[in-house]
N, CA, C and O atoms as a MOPAC input file, in Angstrom:
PM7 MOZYME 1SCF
protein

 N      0.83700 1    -1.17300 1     0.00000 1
 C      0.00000 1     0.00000 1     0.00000 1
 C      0.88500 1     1.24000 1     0.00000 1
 O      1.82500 1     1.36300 1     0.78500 1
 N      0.60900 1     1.99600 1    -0.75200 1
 C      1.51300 1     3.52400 1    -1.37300 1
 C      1.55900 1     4.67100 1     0.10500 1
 O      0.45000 1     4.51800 1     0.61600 1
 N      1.93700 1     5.16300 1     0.50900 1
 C      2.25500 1     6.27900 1     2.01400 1
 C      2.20900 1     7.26900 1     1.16000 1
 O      2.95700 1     7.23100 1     0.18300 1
 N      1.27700 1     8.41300 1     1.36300 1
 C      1.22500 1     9.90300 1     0.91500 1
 C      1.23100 1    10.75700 1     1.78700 1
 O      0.51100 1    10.85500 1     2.78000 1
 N      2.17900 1    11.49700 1     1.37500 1
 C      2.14900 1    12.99100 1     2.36000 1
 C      1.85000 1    14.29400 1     1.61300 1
 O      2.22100 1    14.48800 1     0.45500 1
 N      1.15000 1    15.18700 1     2.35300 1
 C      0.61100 1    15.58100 1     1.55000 1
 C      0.63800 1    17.58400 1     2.55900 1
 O     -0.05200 1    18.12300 1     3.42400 1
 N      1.68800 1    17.92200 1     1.83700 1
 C      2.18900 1    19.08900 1     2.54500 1
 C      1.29200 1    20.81300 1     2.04800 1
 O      1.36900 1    21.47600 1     1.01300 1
 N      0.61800 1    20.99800 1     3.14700 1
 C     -0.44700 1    22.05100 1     3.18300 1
 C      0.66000 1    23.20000 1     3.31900 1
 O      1.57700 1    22.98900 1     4.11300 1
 N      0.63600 1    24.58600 1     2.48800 1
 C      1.14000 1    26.01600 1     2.44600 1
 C     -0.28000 1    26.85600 1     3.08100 1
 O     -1.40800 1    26.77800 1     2.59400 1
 N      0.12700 1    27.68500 1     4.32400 1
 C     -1.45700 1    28.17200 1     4.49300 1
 C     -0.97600 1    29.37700 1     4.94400 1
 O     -0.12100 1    29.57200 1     5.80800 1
 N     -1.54900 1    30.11000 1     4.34000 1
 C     -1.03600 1    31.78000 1     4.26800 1
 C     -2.21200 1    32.53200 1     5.10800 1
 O     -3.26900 1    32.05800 1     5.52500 1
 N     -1.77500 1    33.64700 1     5.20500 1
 C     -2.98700 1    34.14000 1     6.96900 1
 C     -4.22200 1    35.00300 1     6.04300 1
 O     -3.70300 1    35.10000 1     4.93100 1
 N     -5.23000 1    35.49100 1     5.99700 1
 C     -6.01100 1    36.37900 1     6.15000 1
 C     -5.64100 1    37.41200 1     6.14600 1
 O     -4.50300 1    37.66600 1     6.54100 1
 N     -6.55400 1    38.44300 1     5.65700 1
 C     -5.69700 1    39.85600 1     5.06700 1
 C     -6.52200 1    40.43600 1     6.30700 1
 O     -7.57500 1    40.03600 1     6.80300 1
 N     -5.49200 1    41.77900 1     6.72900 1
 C     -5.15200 1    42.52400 1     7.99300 1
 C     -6.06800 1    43.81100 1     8.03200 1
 O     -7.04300 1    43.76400 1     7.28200 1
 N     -5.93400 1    44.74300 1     8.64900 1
 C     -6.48500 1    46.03400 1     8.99000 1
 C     -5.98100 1    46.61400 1     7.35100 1
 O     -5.23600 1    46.00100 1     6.58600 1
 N     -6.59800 1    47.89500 1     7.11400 1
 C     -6.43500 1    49.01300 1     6.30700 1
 C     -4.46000 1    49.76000 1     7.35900 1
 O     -3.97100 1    49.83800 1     8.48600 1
 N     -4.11600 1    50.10100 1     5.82500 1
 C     -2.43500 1    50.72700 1     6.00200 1
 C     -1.53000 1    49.93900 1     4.99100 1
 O     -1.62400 1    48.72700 1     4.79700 1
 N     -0.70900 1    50.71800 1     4.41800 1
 C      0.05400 1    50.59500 1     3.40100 1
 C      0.04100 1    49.10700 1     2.91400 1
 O      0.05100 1    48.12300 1     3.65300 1
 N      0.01700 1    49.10800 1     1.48400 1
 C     -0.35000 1    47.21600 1     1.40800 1
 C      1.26900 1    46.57500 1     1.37900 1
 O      2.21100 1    46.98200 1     0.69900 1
 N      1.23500 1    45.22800 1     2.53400 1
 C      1.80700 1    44.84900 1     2.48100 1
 C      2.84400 1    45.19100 1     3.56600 1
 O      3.57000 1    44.37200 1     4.13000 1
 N      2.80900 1    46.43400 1     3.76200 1
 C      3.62300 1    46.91300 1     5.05400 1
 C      4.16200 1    46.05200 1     6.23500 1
 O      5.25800 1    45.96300 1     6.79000 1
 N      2.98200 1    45.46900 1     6.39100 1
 C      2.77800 1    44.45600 1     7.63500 1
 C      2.62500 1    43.04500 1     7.72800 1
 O      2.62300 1    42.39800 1     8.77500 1
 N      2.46400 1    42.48900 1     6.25800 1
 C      1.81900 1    41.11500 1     6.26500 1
 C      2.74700 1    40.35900 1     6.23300 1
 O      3.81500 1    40.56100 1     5.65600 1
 N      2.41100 1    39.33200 1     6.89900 1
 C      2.89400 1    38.00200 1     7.44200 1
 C      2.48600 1    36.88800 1     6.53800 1
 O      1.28300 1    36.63100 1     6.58000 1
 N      3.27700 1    36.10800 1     5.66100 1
 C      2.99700 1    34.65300 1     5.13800 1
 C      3.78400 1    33.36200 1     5.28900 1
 O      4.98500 1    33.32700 1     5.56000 1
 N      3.32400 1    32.73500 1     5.17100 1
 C      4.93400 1    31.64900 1     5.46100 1
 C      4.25400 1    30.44600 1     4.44300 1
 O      3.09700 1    30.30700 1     4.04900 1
 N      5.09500 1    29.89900 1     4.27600 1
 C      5.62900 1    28.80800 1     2.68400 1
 C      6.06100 1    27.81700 1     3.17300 1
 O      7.03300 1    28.01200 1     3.90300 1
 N      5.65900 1    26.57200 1     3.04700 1
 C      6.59500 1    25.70800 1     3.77800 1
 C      7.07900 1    24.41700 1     2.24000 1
 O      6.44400 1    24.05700 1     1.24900 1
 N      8.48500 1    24.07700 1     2.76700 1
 C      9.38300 1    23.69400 1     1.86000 1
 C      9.56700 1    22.28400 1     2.19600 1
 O      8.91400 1    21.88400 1     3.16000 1
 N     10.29700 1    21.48200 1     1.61500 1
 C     10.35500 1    20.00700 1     1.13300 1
 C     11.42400 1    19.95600 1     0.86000 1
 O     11.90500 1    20.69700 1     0.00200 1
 N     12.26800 1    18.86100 1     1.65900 1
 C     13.83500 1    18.96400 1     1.12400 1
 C     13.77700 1    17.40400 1     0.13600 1
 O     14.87200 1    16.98200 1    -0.23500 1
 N     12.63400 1    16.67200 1    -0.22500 1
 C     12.77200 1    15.84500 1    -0.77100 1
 C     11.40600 1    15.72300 1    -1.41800 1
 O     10.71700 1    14.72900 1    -1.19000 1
 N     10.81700 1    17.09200 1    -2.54400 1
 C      9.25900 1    16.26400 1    -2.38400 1
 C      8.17600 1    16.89700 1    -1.99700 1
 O      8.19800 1    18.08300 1    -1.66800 1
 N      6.98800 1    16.07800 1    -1.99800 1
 C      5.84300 1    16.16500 1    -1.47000 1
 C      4.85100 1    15.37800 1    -1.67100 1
 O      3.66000 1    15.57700 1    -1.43100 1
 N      5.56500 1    14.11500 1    -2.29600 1
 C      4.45500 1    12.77300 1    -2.27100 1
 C      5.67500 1    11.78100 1    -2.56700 1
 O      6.61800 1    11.76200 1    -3.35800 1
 N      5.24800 1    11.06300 1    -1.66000 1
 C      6.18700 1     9.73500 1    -1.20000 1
 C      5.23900 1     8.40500 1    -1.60400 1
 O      4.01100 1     8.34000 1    -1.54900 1
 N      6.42200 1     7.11100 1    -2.13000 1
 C      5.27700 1     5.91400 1    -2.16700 1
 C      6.20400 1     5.24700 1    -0.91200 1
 O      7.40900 1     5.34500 1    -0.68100 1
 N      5.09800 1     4.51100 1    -0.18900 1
 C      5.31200 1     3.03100 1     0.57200 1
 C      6.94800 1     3.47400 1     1.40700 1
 O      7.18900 1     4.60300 1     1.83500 1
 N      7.61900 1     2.64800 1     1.46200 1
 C      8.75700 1     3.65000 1     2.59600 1
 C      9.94700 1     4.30200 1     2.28400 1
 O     10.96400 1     4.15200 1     2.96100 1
 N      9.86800 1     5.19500 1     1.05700 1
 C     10.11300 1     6.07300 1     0.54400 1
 C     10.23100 1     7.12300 1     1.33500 1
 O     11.25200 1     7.80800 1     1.26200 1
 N      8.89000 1     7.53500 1     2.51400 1
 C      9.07700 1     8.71100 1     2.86700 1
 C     10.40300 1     8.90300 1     4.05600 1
 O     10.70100 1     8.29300 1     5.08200 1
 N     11.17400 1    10.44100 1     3.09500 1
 C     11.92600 1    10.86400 1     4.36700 1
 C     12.48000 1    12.24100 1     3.92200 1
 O     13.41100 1    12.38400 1     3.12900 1
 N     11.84100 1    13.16700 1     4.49000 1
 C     12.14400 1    14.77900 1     3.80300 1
 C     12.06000 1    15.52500 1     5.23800 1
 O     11.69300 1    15.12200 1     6.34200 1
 N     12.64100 1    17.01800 1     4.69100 1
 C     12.64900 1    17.86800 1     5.63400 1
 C     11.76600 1    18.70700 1     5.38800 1
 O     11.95800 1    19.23700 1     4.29400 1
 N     10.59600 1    19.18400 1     6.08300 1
 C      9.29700 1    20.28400 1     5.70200 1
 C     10.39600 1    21.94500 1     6.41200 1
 O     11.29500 1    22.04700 1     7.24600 1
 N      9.99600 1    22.49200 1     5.92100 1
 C     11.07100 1    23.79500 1     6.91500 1
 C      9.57900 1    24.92800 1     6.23500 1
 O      9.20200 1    25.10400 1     5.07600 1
 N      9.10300 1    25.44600 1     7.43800 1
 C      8.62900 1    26.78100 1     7.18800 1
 C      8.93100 1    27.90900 1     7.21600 1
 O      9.11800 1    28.43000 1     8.31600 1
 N      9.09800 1    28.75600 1     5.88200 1
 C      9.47500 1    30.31200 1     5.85300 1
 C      8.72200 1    31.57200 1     6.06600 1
 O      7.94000 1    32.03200 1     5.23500 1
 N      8.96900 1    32.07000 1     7.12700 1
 C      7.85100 1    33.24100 1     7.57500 1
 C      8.93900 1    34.44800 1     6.92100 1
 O     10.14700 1    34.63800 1     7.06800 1
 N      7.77600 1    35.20300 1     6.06800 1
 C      7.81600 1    36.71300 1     5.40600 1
 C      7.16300 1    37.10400 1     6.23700 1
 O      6.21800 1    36.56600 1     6.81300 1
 N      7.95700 1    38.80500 1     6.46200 1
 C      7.03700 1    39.78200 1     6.70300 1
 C      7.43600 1    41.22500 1     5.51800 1
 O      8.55400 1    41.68300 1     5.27900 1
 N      5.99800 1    41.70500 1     4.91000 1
 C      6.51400 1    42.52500 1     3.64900 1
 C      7.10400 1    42.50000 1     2.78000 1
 O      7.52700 1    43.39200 1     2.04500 1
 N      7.27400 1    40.54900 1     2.77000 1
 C      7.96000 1    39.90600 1     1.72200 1
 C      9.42100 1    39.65400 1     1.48200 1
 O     10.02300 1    39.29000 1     0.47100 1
 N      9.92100 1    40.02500 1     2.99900 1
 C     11.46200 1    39.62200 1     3.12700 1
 C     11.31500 1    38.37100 1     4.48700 1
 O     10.65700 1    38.47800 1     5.52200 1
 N     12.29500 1    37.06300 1     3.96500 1
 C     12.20300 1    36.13100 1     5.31300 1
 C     12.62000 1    36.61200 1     6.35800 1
 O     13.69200 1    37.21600 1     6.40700 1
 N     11.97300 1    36.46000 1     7.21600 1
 C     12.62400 1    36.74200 1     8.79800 1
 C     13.58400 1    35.56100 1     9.34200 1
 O     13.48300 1    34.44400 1     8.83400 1
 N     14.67600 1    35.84900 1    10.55300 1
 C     15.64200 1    34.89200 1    10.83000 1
 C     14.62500 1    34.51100 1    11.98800 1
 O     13.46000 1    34.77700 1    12.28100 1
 N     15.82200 1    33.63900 1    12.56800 1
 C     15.29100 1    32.60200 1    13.79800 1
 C     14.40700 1    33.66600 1    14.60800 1
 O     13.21400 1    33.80700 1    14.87700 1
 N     15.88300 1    34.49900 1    14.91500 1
 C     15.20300 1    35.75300 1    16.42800 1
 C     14.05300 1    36.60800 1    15.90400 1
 O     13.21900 1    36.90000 1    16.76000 1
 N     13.88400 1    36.97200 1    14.92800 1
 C     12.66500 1    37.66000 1    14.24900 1
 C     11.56700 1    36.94800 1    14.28600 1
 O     10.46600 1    37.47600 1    14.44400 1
 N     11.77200 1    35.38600 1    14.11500 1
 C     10.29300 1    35.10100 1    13.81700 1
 C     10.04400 1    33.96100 1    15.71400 1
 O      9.01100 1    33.29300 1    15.66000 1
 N     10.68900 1    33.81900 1    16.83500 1
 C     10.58100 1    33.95000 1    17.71300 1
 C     10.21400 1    35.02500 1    18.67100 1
 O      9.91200 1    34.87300 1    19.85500 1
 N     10.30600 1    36.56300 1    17.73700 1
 C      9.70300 1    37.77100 1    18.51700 1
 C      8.06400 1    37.68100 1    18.23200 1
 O      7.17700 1    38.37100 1    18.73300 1
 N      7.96700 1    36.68500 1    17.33500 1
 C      6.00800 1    36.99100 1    17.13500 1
 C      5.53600 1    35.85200 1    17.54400 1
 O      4.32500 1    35.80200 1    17.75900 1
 N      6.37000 1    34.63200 1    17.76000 1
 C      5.44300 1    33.66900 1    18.04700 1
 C      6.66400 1    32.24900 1    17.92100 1
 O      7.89200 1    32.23500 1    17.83800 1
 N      5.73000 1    31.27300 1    17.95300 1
 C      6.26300 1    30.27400 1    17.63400 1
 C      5.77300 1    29.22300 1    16.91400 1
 O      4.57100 1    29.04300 1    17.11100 1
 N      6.33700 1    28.39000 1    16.07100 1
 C      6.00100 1    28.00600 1    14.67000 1
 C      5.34700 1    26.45300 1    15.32700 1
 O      5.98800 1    25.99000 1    16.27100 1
 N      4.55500 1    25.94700 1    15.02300 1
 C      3.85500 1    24.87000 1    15.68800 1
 C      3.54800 1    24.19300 1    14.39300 1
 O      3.62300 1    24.79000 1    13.32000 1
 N      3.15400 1    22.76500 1    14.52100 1
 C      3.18800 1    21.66600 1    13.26100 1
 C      1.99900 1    21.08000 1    13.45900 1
 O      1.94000 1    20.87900 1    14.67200 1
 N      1.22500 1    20.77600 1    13.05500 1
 C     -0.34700 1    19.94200 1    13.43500 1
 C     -0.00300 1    18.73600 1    11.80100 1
 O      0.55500 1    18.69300 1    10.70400 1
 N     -0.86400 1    17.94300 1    12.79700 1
 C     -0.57100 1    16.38200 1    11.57900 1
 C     -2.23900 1    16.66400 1    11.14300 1
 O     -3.02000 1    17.46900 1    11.65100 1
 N     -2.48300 1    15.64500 1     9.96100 1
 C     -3.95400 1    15.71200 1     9.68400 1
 C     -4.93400 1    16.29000 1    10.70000 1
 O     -5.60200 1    15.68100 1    11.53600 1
 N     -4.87800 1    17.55600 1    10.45600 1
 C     -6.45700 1    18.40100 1    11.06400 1
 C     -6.39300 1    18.25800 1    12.29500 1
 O     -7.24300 1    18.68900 1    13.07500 1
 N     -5.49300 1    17.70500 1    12.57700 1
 C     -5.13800 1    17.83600 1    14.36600 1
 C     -5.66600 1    19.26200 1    15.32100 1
 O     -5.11600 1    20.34000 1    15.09400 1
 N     -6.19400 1    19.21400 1    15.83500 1
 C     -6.28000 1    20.52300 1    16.79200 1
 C     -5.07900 1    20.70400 1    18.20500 1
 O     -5.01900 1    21.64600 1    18.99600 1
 N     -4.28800 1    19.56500 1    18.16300 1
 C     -3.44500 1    19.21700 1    18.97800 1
 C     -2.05900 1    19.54000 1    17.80600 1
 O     -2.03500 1    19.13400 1    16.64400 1
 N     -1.07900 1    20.28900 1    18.42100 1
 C      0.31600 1    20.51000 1    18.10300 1
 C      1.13800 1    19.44900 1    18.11000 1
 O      1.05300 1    19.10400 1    19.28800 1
 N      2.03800 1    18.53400 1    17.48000 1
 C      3.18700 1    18.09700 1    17.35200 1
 C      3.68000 1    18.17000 1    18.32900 1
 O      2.99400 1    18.86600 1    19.07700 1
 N      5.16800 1    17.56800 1    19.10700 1
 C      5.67300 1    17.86800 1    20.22900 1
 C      6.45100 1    18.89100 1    20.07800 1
 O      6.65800 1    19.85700 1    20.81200 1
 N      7.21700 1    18.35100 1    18.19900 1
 C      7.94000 1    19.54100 1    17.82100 1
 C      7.35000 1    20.72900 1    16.99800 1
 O      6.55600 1    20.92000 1    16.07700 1
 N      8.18400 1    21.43400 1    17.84800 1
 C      8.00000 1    22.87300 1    17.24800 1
 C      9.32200 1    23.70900 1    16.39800 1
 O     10.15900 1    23.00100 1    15.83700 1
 N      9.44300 1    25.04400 1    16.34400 1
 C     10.24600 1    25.58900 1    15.20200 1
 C     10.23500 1    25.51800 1    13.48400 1
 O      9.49400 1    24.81200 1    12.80100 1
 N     11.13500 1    26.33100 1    13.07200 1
 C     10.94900 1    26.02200 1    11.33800 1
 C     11.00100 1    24.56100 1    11.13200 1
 O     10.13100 1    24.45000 1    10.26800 1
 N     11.32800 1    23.66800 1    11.29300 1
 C     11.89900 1    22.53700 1    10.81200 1
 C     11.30700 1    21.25300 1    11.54700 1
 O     11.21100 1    20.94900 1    12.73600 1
 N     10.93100 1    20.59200 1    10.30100 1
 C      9.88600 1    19.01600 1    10.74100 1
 C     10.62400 1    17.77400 1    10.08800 1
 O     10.13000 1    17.54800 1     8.98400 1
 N     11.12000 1    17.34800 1    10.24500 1
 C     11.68600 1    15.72100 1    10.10500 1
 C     10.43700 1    14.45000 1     9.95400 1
 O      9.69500 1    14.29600 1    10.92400 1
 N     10.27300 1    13.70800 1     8.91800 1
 C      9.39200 1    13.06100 1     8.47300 1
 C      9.56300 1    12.03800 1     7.70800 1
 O      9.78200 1    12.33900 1     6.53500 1
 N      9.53200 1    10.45400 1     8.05100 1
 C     10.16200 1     9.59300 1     7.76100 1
 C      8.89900 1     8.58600 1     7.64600 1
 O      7.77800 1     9.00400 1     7.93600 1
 N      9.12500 1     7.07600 1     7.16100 1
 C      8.31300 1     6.15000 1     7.28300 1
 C      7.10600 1     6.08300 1     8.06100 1
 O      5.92100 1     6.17600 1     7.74100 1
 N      7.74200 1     5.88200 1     9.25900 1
 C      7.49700 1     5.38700 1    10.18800 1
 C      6.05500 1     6.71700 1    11.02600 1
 O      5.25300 1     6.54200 1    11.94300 1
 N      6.33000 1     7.90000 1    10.15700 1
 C      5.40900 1     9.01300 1    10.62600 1
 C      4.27600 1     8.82200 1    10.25100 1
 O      3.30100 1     9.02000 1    10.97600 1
 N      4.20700 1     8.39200 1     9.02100 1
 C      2.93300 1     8.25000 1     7.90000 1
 C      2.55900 1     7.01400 1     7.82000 1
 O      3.48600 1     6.22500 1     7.63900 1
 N      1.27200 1     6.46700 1     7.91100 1
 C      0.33400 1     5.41200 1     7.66800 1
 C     -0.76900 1     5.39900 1     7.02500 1
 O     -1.81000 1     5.74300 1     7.58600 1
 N     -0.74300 1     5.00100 1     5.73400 1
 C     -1.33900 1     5.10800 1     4.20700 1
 C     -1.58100 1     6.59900 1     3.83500 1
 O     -2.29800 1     6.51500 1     2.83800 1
 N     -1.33100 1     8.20600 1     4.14900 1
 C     -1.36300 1     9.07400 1     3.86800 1
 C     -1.40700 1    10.41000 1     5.21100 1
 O     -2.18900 1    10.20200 1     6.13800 1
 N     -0.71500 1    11.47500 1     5.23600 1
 C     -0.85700 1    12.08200 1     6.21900 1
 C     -0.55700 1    13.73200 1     5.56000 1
 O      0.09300 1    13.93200 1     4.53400 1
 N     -0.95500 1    14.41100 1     6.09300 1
 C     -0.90100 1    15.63000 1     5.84400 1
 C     -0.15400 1    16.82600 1     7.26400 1
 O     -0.10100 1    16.50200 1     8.45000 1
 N      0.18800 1    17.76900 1     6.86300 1
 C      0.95500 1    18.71700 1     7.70200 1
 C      0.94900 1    20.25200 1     7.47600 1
 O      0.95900 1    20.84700 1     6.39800 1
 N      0.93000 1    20.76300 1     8.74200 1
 C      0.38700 1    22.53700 1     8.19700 1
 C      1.13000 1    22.73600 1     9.37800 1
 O      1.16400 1    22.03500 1    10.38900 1
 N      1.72800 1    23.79600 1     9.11500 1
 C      2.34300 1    24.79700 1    10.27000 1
 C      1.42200 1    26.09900 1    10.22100 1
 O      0.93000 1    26.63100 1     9.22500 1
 N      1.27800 1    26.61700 1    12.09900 1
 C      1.23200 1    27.80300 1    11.95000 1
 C      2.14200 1    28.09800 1    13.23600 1
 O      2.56200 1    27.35100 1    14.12000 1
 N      2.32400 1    29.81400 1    12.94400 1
 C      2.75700 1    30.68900 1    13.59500 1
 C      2.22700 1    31.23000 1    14.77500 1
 O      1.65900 1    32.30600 1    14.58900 1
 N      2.23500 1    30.66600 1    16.37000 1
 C      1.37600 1    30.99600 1    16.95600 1
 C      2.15100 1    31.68900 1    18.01700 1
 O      3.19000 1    31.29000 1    18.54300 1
 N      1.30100 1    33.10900 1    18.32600 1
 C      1.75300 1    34.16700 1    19.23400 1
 C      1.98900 1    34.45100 1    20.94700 1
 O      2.41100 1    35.53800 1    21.34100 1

């Protein structure tokens, strides 16, 4: 049976009125191998990139707004791990799983 992962990009909701873009926050999340794996194939790095005004922010920048949290399929419960960076192997996924980061304050 084939293992799919299946990596969600989820960008925020648009903000108050003031210069466009000035302020907005998006983040992108990346695949160091991918984004659909068969059977035990899977093993990539997800890393999420938070923009603000369309330049990436570093570690300490994007620890001043929050912290980056990982939810598995529709989870309302967080991952243990947190930060840019998710490690994801076989053994994570069972016949298909999905993953979304957000940025939480």
């Amino acid at each position: 049976m084939a293992k799919w992962v299946y990596v969600s990009n989820i960008k925020g909701a648009t903000g108050g009125t003031g210069p466009a873009g000035a302020d907005a926050i998006t983040m992108s999340i990346t695949s160091s191998n991918g984004t659909i794996f068969k059977n035990t194939g899977v093993s990539t790095t997800l890393t999420a990139h938070v923009y603000r005004a369309g330049t990436e922010l570093s570690a300490s920048q994007i620890a001043e707004l929050g912290t980056i949290k990982w939810y598995k399929d529709g989870s309302t419960t967080p991952l243990s791990t947190t930060g840019a960076t998710l490690n994801i192997n076989a053994s994570d996924v069972i016949n298909k799983a999905s993953y979304i980061a957000q940025l939480e304050g």
